[in-house]
N, C-alpha and C positions, 0 to 999 in steps of 0.2 A: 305517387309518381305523377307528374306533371306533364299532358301530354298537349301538344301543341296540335288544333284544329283547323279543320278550312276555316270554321268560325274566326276565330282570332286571327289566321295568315291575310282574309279580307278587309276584316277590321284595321288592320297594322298597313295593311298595302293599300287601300283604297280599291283596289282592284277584283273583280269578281270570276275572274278569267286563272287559274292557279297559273298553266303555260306562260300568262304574258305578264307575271312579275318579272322585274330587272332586280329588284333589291328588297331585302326583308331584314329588318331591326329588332332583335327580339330578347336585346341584352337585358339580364337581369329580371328573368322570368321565372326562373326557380324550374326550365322545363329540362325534363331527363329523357322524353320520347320525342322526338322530331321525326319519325318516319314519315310524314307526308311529304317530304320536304323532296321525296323520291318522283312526286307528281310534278315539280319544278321544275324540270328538265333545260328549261328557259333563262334559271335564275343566275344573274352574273354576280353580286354580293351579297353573303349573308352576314350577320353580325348575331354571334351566338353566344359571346362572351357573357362570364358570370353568371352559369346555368350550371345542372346536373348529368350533362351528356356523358354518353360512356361509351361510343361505339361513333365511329366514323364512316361505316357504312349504308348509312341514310345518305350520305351525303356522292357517293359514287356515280350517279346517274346523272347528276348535275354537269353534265359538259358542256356547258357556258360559263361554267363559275370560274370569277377571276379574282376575287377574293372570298376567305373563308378567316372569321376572328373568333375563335375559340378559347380564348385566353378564362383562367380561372372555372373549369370545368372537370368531372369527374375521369377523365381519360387516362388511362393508366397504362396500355398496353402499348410499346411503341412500333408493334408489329400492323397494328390500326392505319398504318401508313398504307398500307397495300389498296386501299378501299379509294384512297387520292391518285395513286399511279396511271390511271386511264382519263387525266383531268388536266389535258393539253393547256387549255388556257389560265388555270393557276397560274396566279402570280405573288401573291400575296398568300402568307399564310401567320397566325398568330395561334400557337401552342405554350406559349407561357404560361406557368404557374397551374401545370396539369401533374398528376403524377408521375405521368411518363416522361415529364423532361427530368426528373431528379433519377428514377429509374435505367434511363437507357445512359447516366453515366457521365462524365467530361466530354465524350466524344455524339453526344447530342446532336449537337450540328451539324456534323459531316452527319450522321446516321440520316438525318432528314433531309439533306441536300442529296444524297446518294439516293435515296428512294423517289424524290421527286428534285432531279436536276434544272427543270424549268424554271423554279422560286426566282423571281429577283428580290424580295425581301419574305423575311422569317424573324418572327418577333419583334415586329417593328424594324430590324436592322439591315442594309441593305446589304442583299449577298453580293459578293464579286464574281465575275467568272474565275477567276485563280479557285477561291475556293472552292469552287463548285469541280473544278478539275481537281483540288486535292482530294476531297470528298471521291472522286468518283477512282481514284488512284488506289486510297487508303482501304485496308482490311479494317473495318470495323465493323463493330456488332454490339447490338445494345448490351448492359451489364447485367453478369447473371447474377442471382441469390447465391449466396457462398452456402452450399452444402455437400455432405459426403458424398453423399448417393448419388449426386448431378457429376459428373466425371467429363460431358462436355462441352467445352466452352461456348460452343455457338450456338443459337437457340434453335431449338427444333424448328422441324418441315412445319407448315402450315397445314390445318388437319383436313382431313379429307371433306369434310363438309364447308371448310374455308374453302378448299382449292375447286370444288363444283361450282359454291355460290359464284366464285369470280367467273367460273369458263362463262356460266349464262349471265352473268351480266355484259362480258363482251360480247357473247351473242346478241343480245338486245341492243349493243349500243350500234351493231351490225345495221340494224332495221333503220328504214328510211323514216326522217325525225321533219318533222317539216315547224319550223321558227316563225314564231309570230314576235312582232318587233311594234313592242308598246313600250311608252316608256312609264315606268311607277313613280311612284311619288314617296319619299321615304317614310319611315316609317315615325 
């Protein structure tokens, strides 16, 4: 497991300050732990494409992020949306070529425009507002496994230790956040 360091996030950013990164490029790192990335609170772009990530939760704290490129990463769950919902300034997002896009079905797009209606592009493709209203009209829900025993159709609650982790994270995004405004140098 591949875990992404202050070490390496300085190296990459020039930067020795975590808070006053703008931007971190860390495509094709082979990295599957990014949790520091929760120390970035500052960061407006990351570029995570072509890594081992599997949880989108590292990424919830970051409310400056206005773009997030995920493309080709071990993501499977597309319930992992939840962890982006509190992330106003998203604008951009790229989930292609994760498991979870083949997973949650045809109906992919509205699922992800519905969970986060702010996108102006997903997948490189620019959303519209229509869609984003059909999306938000439409009963969808990602696709379930075809088994007996599953009887129904919509996927379960989010488990009890999901639904704490999120209460306290909006508590903390509650807490006064004070912004340093540097600019970085890519990576």
């Amino acid at each position: 497991m591949a875990r992404l360091t202050e070490e390496m996030v300085i190296a990459r950013s020039k930067q020795s300050d975590l808070g006053a990164i703008k931007k971190l490029n860390c495509w094709g790192s082979e990295l599957s732990d990014v949790s520091i990335i929760r120390r970035m609170r500052g960061v407006e772009v990351l570029a995570f494409s072509v890594n081992r990530i599997s949880t989108l939760a590292d990424f919830e704290n970051c409310i400056n992020l206005q773009e997030l490129y995920l493309r080709k990463n071990n993501l499977t769950e597309i319930d992992e949306l939840m962890y982006l919902q509190n992330l106003p300034k998203l604008k951009n997002l790229w989930l292609e070529e994760n498991p979870l896009v083949d997973s949650a079905g045809p109906n992919y797009r509205q699922i992800v425009l519905r969970a986060l209606p702010n996108l102006k592009k997903l997948d490189n493709v620019d959303v519209t507002p229509e869609e984003v209203s059909e999306a938000m009209r439409a009963q969808v829900a990602p696709a379930q496994p075809k088994h007996e025993a599953y009887e129904n159709p919509s996927p379960p609650p989010p488990s009890a230790a999901v639904q704490q982790h999120h209460q306290q994270q909006q508590y903390r995004q509650q807490s006064p956040v004070v912004e340093v405004s540097v600019e970085s140098t890519r990576c």
